[in-house]
FIDO-367656 format. One record per residue: residue number from 0; residue in one letter; x, z, y of N, C-alpha, C, CB in turn. Coordinates in Angstrom, 1 decimal. Each point is the difference from the previous one (the first is absolute). Glycine has a CB too. Example, Ala and Ser with C-alpha at 12.3 -4.5 7.8 and 13.67 -1.06 7.14 Angstrom:
2
<pos 0, code A, nu 13.2, nw 7.8, nv -5.7, cau -0.9, caw 0.0, cav 1.2, cu 0.9, cw 0.0, cv 1.2, cbu -1.9, cbw 1.2, cbv -1.2>;
<pos 1, code S, nu 1.5, nw -1.9, nv 2.3, cau 0.9, caw 0.0, cav 1.1, cu -0.8, cw 0.8, cv 1.1, cbu 1.2, cbw -2.2, cbv -0.6>;
This chain:
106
<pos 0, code X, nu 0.8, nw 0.0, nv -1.2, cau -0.8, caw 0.0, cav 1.2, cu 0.9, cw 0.0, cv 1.3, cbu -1.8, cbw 1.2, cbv -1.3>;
<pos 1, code X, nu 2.7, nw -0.2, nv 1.1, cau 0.7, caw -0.4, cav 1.0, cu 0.8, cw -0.9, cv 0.4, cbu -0.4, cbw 1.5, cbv -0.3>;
<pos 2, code X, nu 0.9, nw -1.9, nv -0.7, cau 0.6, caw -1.7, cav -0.2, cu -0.6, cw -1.3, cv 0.8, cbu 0.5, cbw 0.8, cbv -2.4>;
<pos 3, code X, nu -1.4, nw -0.9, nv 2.1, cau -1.4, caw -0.7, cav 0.2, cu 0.4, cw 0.1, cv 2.0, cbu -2.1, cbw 1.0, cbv -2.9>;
<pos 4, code X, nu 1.6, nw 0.7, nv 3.1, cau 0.3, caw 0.0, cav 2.0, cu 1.1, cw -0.3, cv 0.3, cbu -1.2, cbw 1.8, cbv 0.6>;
<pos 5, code X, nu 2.1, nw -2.0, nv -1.3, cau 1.6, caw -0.3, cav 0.2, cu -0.4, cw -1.3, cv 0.5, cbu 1.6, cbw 1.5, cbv -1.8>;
<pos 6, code X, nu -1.5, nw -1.9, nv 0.5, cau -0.1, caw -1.7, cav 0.3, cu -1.2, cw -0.7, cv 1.0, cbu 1.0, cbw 0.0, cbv -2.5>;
<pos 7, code X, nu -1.8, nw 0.4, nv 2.9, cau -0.9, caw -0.1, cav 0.6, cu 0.5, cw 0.4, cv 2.0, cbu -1.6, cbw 0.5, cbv -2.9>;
<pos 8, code X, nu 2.3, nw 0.3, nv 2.4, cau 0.5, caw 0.1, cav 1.3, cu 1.5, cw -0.6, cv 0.3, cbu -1.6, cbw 2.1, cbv 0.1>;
<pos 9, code X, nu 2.3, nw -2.5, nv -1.3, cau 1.1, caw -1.0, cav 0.4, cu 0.3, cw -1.1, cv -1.1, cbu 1.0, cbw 2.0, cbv 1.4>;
<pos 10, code X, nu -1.8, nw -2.9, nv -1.3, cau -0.6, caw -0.9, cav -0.7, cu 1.7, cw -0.7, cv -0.3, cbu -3.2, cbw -0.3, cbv 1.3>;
<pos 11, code X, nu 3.8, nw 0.0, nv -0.7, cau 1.1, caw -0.8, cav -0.4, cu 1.6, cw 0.3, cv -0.5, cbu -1.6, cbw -1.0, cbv 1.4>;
<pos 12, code X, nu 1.0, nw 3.1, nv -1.4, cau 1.0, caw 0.6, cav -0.9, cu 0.2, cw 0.2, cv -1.8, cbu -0.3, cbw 0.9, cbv 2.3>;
<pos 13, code X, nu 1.5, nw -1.7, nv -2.8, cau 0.0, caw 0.1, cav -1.0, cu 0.1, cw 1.3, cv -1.1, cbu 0.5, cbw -2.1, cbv 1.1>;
<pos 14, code X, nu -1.0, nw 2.6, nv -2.1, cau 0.2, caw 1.3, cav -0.5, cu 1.2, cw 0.0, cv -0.7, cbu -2.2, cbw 0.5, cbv 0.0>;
<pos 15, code X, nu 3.1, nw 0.3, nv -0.4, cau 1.3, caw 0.1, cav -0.4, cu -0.1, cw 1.5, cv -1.3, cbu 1.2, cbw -1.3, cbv 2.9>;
<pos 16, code X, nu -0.6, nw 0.8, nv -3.9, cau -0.6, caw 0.7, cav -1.4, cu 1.4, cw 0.6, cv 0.5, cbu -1.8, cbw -1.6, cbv -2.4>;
<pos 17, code X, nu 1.8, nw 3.1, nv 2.6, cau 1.5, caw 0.8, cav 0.0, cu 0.2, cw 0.5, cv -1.5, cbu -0.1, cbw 0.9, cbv 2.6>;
<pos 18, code X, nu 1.7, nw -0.7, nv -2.9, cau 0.5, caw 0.7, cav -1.1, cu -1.0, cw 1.4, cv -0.2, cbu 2.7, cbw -1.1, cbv 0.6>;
<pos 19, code X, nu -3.1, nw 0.9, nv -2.2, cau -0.5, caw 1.5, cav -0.4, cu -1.6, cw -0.1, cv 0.9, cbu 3.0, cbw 1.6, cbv -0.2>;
<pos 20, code X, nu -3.0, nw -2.6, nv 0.8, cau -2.0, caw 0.5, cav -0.1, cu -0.5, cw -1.0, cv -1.2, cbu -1.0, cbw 0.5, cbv 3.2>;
<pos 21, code X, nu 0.2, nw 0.3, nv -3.4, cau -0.4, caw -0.4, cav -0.9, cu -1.2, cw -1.5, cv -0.2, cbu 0.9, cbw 2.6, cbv 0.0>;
<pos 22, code X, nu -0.5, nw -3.2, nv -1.0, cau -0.9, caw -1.3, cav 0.2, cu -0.6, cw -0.4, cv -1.3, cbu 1.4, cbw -0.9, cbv 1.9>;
<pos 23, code X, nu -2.6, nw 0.6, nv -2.2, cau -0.5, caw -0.4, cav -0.7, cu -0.8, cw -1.2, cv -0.7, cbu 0.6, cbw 1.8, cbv 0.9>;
<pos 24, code X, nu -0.8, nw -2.4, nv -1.6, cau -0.5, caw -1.1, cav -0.6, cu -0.7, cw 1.0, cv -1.1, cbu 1.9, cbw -2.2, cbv 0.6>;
<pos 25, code X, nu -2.5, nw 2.8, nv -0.7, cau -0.9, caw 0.9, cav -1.5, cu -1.0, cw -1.1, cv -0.5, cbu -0.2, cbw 2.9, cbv 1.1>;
<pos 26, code X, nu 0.0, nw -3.1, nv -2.2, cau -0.5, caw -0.5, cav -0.6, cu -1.7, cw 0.9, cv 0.1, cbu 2.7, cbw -1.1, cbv -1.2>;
<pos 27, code X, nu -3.6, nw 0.5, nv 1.5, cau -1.6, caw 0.6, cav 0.2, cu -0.2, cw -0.4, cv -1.3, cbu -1.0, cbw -0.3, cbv 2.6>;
<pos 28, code X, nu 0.0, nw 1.3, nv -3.2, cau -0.7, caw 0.1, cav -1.1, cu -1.4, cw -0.5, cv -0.2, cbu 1.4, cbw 1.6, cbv -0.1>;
<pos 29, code X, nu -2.5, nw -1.7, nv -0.5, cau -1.1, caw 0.0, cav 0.3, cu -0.5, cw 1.6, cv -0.1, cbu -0.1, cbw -2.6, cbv -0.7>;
<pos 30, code X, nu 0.3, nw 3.0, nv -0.7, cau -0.8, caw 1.7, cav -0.3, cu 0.6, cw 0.6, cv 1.1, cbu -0.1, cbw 0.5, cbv -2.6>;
<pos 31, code X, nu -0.5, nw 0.6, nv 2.8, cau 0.2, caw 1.1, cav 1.3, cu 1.1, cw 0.9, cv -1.0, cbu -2.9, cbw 0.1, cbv 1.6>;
<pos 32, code X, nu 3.5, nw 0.3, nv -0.2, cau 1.4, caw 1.1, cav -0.8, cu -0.7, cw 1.1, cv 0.0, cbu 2.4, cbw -0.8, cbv 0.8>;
<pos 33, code X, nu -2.3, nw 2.0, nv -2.2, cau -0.3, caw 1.2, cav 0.3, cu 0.7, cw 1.2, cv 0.8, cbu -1.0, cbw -1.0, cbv -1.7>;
<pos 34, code X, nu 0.1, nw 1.7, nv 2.8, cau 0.9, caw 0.6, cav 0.8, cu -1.2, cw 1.5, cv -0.7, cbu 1.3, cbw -2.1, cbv 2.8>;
<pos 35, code X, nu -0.1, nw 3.0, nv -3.3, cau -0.8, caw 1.6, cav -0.3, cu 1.2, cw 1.1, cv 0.4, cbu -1.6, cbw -0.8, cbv -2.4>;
<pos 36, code X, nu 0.8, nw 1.8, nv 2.3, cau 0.6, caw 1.3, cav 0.5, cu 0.3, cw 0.6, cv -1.4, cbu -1.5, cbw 0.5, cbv 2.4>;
<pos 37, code X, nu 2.6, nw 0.7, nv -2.3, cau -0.2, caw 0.9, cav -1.3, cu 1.1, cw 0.9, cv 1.0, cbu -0.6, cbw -1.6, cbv -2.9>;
<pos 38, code X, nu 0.8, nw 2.8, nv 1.6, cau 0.5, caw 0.8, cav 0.4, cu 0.6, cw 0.8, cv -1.2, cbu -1.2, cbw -0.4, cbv 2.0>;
<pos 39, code X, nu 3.0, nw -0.1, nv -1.7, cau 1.0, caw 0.1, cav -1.3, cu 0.5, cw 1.2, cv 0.4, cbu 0.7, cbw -2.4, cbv -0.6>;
<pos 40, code X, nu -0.5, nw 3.5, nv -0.3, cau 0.9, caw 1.2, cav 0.4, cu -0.8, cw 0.7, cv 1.1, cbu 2.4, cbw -1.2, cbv -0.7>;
<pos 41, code X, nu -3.3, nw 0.9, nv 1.4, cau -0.4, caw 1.0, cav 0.6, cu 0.0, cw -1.1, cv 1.4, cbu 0.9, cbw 2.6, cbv -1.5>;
<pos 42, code X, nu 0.0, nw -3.5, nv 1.7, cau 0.6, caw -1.1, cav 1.3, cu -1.2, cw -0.8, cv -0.6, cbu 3.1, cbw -0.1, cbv 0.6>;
<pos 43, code X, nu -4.1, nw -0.4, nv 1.0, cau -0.8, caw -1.4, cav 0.0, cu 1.3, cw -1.2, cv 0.0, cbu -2.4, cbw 1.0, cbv 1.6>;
<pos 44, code X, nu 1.7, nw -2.1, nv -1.9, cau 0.8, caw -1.4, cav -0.5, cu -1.3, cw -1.0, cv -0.2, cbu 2.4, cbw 1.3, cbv -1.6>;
<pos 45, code X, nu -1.6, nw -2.4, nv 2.4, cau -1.5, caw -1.3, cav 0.1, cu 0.8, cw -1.2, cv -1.2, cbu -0.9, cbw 0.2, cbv 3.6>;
<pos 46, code X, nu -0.1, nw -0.4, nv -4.2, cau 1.0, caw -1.1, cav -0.8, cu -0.7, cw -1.5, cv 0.0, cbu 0.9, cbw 2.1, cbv -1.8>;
<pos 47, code X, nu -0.2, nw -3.0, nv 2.0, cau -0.7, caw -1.1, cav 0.1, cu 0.2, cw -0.9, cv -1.2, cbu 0.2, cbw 0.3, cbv 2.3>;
<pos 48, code X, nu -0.6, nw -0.8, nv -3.1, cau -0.5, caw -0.7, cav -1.3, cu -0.6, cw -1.2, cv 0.5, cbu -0.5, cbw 2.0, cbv -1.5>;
<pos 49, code X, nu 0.7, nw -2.7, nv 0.5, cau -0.7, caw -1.6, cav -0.5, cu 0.2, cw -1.2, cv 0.3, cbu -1.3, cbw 1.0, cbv -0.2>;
<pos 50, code X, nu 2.7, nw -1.2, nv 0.5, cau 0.9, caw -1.1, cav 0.7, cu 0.4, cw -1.0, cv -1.1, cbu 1.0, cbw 1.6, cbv 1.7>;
<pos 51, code X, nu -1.4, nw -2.5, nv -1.8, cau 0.5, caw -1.2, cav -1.5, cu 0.7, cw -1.1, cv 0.9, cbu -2.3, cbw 0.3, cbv -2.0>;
<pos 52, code X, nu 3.8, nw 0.5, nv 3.1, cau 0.6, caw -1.1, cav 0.5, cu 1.3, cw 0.5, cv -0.9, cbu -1.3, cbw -0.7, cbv 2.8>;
<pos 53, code X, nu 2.2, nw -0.1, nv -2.0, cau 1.4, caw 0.2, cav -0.2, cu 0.3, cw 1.4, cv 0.2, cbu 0.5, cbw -2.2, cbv 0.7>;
<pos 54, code X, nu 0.7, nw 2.9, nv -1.2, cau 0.3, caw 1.6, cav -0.1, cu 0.6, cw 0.3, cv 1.4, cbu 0.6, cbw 0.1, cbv -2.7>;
<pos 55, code X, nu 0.6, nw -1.7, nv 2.8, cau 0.5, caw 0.3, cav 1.1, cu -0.9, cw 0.0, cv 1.4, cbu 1.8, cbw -0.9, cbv -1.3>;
<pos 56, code X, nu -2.8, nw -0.2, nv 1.3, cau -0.9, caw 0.3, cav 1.1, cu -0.8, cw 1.3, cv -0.1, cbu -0.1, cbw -2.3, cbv 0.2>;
<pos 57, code X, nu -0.1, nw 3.2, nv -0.8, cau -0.9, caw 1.3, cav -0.2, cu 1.0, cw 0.9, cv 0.3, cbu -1.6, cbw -0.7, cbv -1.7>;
<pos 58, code X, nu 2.9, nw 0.6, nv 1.6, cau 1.1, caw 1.2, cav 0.6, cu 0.1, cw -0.5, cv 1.7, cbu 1.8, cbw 0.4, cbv -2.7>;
<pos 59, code X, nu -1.7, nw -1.5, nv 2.8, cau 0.2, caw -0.5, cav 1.2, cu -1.9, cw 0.9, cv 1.1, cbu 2.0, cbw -3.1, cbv -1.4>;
<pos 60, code X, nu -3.3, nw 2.9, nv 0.7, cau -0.8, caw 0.4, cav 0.3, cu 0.1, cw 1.8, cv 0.5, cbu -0.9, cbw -2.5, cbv -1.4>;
<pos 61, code X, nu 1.4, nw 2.9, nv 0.1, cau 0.1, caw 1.7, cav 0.3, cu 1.5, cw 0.1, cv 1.2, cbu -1.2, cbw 0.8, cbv -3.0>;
<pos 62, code X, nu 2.0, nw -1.2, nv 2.9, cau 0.5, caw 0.2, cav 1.2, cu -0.1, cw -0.3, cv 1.6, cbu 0.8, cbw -0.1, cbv -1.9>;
<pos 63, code X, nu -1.9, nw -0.9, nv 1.6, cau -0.3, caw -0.2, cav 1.3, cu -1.3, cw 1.5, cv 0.2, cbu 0.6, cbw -3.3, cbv 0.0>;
<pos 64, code X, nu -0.8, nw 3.4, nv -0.8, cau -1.4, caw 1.0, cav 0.3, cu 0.9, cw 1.7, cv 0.1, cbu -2.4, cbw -1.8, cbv -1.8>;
<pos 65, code X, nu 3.7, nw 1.8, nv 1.0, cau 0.6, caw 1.3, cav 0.3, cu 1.0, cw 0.1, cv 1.7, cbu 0.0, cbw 0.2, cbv -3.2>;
<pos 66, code X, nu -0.1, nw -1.4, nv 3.8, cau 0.9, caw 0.0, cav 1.1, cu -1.0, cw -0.1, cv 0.7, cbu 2.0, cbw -0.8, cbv -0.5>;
<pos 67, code X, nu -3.2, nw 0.6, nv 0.4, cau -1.0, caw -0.1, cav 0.8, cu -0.9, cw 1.3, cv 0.3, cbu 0.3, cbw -2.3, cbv -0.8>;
<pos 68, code X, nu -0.6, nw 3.1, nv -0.3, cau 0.1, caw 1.8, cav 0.1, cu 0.4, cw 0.4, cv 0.4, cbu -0.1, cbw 0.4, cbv -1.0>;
<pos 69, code X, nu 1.5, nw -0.5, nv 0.6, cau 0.9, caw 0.9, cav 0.3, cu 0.5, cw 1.1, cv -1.4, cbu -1.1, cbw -0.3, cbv 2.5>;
<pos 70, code X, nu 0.4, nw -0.1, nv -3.3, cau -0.1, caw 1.1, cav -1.2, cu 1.2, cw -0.5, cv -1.2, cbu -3.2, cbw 0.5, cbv 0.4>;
<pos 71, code X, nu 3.1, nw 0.4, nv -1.5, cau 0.8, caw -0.8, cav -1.1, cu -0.9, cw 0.0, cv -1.0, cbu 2.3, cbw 0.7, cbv 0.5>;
<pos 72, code X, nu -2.1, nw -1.8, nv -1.4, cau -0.5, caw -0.2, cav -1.7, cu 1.4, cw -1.0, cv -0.5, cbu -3.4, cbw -0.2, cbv 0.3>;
<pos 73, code X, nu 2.4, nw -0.1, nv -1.1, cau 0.5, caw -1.0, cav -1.1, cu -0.7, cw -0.8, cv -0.4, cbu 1.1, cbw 1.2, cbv -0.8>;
<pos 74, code X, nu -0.4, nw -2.4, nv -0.3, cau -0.9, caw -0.5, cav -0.8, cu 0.4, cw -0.4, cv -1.5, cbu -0.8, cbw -0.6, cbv 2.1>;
<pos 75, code X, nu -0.6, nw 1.4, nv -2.8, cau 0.8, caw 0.4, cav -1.8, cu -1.6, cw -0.9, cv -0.1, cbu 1.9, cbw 3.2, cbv -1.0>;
<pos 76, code X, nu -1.2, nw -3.5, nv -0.1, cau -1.5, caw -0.1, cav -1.3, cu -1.3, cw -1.0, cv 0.2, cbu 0.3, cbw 2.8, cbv -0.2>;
<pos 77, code X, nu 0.1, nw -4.2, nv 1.7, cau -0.6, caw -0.4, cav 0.3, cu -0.9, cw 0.7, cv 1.3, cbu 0.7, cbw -0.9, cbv -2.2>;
<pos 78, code X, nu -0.3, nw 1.7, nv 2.5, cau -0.6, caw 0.8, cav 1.5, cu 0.9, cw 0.2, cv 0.9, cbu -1.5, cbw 1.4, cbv -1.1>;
<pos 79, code X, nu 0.4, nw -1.1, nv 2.1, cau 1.0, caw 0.2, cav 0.9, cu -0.5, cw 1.2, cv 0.4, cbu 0.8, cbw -2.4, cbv 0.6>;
<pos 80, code X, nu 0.3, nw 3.6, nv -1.0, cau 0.0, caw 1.6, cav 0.8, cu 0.4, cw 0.7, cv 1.4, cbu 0.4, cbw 0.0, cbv -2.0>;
<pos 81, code X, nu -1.4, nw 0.3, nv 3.0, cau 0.0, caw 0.1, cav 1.0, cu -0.3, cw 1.6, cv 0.4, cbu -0.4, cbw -2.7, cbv -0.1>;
<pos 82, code X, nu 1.4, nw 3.6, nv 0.7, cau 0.0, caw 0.9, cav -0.3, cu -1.0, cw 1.0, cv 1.3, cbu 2.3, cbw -0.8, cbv -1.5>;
<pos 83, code X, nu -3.1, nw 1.3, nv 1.0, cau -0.9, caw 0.2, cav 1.4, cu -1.8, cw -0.8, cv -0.4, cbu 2.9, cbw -0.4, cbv 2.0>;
<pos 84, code X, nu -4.3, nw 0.8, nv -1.4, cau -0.8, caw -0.5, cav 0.4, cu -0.3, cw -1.0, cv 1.0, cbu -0.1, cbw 1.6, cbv -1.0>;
<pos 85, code X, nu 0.1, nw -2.4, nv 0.6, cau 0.8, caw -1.4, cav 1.2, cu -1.2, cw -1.2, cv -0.3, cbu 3.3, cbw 0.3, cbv -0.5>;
<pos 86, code X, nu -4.4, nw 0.1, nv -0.5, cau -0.9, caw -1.2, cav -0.4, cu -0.3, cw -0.8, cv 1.1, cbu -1.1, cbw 1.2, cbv -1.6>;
<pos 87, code X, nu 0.5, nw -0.6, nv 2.8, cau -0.5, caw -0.6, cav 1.3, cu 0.7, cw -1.1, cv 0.9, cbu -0.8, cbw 2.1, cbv -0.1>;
<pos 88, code X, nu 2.0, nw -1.7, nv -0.2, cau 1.5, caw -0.4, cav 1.2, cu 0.6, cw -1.5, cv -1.7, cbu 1.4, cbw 4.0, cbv 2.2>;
<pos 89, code X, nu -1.6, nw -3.6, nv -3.6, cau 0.4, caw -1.1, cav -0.7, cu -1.2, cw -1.1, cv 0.1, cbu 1.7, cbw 1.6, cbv -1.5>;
<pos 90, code X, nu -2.9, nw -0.8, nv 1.4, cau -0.9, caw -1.4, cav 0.3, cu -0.1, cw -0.9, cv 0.6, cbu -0.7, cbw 0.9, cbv -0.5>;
<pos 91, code X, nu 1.0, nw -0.3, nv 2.1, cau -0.2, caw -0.5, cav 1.3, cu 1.2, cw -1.2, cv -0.5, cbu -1.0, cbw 2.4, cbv 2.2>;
<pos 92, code X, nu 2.2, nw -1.9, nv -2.2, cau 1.3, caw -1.0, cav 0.0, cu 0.0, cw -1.1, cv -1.2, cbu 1.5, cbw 2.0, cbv 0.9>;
<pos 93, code X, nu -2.2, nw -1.6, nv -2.5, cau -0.4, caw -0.8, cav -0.6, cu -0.8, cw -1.2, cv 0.4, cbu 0.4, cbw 1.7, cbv -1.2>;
<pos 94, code X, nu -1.5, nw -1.1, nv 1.8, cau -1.1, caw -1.2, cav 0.8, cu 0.7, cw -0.9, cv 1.0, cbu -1.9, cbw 1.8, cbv 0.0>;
<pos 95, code X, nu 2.7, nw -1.5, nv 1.0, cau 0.9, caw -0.6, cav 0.8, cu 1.1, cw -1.6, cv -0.6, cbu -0.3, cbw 2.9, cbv 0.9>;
<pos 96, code X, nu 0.6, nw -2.3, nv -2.3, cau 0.9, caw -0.8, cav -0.6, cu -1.3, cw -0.7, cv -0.9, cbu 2.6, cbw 1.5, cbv 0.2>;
<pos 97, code X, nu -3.2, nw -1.3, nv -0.4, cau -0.9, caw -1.0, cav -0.9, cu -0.6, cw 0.1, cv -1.1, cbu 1.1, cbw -1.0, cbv 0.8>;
<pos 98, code X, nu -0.9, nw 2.5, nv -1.2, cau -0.4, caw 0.3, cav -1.3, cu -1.4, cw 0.5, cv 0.3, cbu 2.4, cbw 0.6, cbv -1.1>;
<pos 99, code X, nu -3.1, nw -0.8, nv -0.1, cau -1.5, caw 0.7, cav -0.2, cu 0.8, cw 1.3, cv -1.2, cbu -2.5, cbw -2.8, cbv 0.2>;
<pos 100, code X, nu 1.7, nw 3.8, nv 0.9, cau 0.5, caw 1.7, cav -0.5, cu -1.7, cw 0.8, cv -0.4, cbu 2.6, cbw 0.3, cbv 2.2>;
<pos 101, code X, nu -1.7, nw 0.2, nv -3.3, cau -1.8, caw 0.9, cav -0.7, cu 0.6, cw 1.3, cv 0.3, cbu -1.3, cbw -1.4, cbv -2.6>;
<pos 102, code X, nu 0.4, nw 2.5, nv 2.9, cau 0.3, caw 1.5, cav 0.1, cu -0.5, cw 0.8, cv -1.5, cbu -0.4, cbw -0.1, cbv 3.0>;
<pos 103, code X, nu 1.6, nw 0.6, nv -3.5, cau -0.7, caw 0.6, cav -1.1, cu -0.1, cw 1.3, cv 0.2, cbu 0.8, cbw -1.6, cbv -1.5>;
<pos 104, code X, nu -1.7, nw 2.5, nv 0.9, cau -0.2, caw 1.2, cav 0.0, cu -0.4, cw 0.6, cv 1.9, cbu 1.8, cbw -0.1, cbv -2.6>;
<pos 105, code X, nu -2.5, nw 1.0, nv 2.6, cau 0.3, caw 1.1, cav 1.1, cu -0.3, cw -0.8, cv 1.8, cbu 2.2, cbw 1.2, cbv -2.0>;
């Protein structure tokens, strides 16, 4: 969105991809990814499920969403672990990039 007023207000500036931001080509799915809550050890954790892309694009996806938090996870087992209650703030950014997102549980 803001990109968009950028360019809109300096229509004949070109954008310039700097070292280390991050850029993406993610492959969109049709099924919606599952986004749920739980709570391991006592710590909430958002996990996101149901990605049938490439592995590397799905590590590439959770890192953009953990620099974008601010938080830490991982990703095991086909998920992606996100440390914290964060459903709201991963949906919004999922929707942005193009995925159709289901809320499970809660």
């Amino acid at each position: 969105m803001l990109r968009e007023q950028l360019q809109k207000l300096f229509p004949d500036h070109k954008e310039e991809i700097l070292p280390g931001e991050p850029t993406s080509n993610i492959w969109l799915q049709d099924n919606p990814l599952l986004c749920k809550y739980e709570k391991r050890k006592g710590k909430p954790i958002t996990l996101i499920e149901g990605y049938t892309g490439a592995d590397a694009d799905f590590k590439i996806l959770a890192k953009e969403l953990k620099v974008r938090l601010g938080v830490g996870g991982a990703v095991k087992d086909e998920k992606i672990i996100i440390q914290g209650d964060y459903r709201d703030k991963i949906m919004d950014f999922l929707k942005e990039k193009g995925f159709k997102v289901k809320r499970v549980g809660g």
